[in-house]
C-alpha positions as a LaTeX table, in Angstrom:
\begin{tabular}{lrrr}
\hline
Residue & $x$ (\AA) & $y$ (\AA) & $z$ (\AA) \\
\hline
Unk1 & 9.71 & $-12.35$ & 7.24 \\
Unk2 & 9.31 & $-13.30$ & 3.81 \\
Unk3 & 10.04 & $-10.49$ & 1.60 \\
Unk4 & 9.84 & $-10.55$ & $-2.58$ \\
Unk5 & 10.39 & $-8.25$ & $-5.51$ \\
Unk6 & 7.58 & $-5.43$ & $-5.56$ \\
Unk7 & 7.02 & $-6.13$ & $-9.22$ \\
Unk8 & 5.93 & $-9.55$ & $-8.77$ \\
Unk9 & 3.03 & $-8.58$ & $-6.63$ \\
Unk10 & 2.10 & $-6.35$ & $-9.18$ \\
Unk11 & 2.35 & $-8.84$ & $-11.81$ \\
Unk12 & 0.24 & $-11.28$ & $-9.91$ \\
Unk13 & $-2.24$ & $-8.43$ & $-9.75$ \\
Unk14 & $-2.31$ & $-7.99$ & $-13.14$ \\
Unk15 & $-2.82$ & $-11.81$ & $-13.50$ \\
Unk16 & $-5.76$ & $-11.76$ & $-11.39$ \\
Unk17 & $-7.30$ & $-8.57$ & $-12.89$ \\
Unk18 & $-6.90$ & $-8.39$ & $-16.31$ \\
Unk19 & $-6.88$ & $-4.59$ & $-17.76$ \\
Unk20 & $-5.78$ & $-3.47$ & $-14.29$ \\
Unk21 & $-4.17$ & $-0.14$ & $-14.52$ \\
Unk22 & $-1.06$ & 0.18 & $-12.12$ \\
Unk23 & 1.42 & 2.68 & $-12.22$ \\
Unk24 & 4.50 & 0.79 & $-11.21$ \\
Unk25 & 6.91 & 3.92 & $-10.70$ \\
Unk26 & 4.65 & 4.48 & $-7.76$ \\
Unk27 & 5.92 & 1.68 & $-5.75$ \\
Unk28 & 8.89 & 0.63 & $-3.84$ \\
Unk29 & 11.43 & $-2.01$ & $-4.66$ \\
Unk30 & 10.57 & $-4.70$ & $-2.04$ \\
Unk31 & 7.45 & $-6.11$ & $-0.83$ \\
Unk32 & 6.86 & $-8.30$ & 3.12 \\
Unk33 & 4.02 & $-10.47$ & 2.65 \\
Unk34 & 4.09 & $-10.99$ & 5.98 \\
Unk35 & 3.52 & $-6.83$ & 6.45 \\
Unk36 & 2.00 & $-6.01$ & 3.29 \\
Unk37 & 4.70 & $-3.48$ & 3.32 \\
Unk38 & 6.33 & $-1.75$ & $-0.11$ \\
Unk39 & 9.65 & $-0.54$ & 1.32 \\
Unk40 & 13.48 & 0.14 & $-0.66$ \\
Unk41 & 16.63 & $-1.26$ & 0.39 \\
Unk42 & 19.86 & $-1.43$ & $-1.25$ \\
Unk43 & 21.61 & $-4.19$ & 1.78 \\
Unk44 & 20.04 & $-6.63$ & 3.72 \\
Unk45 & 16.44 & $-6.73$ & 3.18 \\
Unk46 & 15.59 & $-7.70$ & 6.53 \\
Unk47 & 17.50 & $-5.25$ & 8.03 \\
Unk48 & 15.76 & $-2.73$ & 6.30 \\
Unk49 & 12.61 & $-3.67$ & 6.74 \\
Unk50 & 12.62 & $-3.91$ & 10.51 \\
Unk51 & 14.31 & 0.03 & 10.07 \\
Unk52 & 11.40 & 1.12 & 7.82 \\
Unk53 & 8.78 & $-0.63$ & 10.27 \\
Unk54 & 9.96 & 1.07 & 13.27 \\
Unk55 & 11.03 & 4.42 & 12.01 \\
Unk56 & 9.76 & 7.49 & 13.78 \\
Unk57 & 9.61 & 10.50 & 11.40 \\
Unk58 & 8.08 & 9.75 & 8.06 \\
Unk59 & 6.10 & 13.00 & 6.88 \\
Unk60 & 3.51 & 10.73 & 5.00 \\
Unk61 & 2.21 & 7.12 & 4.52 \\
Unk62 & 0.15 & 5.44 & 1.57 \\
Unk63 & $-2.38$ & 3.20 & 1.51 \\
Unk64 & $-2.54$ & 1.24 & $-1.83$ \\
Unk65 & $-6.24$ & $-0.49$ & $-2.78$ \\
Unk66 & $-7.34$ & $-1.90$ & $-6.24$ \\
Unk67 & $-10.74$ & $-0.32$ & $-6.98$ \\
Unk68 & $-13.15$ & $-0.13$ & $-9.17$ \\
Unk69 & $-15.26$ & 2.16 & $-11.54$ \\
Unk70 & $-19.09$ & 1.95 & $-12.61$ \\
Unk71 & $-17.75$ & 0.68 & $-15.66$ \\
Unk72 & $-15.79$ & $-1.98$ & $-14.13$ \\
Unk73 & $-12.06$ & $-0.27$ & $-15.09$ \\
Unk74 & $-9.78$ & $-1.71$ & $-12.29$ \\
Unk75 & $-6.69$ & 0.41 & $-10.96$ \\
Unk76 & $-4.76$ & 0.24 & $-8.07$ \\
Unk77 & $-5.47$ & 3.95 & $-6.40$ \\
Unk78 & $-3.26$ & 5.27 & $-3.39$ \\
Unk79 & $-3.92$ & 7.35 & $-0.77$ \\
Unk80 & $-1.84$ & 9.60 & 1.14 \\
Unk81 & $-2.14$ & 10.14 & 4.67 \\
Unk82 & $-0.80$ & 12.40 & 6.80 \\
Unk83 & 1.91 & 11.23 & 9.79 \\
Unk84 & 0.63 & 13.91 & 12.46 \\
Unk85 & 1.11 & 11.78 & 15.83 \\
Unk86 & 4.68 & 10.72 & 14.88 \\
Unk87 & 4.16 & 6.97 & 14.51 \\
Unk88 & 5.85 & 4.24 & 12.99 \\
Unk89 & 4.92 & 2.60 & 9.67 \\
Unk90 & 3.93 & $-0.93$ & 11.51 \\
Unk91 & 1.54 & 1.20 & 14.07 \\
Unk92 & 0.30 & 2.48 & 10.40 \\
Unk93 & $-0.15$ & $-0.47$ & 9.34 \\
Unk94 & $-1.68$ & $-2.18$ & 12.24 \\
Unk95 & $-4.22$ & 1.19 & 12.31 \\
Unk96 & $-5.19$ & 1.02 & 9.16 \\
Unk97 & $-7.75$ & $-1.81$ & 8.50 \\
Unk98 & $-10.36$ & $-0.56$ & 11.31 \\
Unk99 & $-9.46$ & 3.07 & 11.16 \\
Unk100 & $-8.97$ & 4.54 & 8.13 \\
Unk101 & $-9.65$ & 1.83 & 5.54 \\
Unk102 & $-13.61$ & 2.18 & 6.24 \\
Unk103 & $-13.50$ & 6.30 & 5.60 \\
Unk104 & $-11.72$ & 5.39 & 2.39 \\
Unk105 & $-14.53$ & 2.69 & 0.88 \\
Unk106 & $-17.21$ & 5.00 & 2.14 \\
Unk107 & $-15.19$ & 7.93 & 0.37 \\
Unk108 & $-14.79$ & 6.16 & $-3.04$ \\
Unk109 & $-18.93$ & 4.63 & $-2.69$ \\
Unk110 & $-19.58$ & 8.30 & $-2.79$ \\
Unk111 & $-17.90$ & 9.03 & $-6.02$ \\
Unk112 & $-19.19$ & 6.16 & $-7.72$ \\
Unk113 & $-15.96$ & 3.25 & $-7.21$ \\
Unk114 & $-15.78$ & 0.20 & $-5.31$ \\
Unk115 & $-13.25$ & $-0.75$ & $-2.84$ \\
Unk116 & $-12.43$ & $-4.29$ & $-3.92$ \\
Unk117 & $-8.32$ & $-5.23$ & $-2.56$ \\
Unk118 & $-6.36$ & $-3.52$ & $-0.36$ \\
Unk119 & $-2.56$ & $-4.36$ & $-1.24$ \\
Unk120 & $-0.21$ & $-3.05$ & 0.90 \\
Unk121 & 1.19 & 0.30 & 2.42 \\
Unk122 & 4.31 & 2.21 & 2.32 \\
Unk123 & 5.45 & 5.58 & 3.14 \\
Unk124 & 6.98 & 9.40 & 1.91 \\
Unk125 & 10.16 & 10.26 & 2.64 \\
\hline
\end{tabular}
């Protein structure tokens, strides 16, 4: 499970989208690539991340997406949803994509934005 420093996927976003507005204190330490998973962890990063996967309990999860404006201003945007049923963050994140992800590009067509990356998840403790 390779897992890196949340700050260099946001740098590499900022590489690839130049202006990009990101509000870093809105993230989590680490980052799975393997997951697309933002998650904190002060021992064994593995460890933790199979705990945050398969914890039952979190009040909230978010969705992070870069998007985009009429203008063409890029910022990563995140979304909050809800943890009604009681599932895990990896049933989240296996849900997301063909569940919620569509009501979210439809949602920001509406208002004028573009869905153009999604990035990862996390969740609200």
């Amino acid at each position: 499970m390779p897992i890196t420093d949340a700050a260099a996927v946001l740098e590499e976003l900022r590489s690839r989208y130049t202006g990009i507005e990101i509000r870093d204190y809105a993230f989590r330490r680490l980052y799975s690539t393997e997951h697309n998973v933002f998650f904190d962890c002060d021992g064994d990063s593995e460890k933790c991340l199979t705990d945050a996967l398969s914890r039952v309990g979190y009040p909230r999860f978010v969705a992070y997406a870069v998007v985009e404006d009429a203008s063409g201003h890029r910022a990563v945007m995140d979304v909050s949803y809800a943890n009604l049923g009681g599932e895990t963050l990896e049933r989240f994140v296996r849900r997301y994509p063909g569940q919620l992800r569509p009501s979210s590009e439809m949602a920001l067509q509406l208002s004028g934005r573009k869905y153009v990356e999604y990035v990862g998840a996390s969740y609200e403790d």
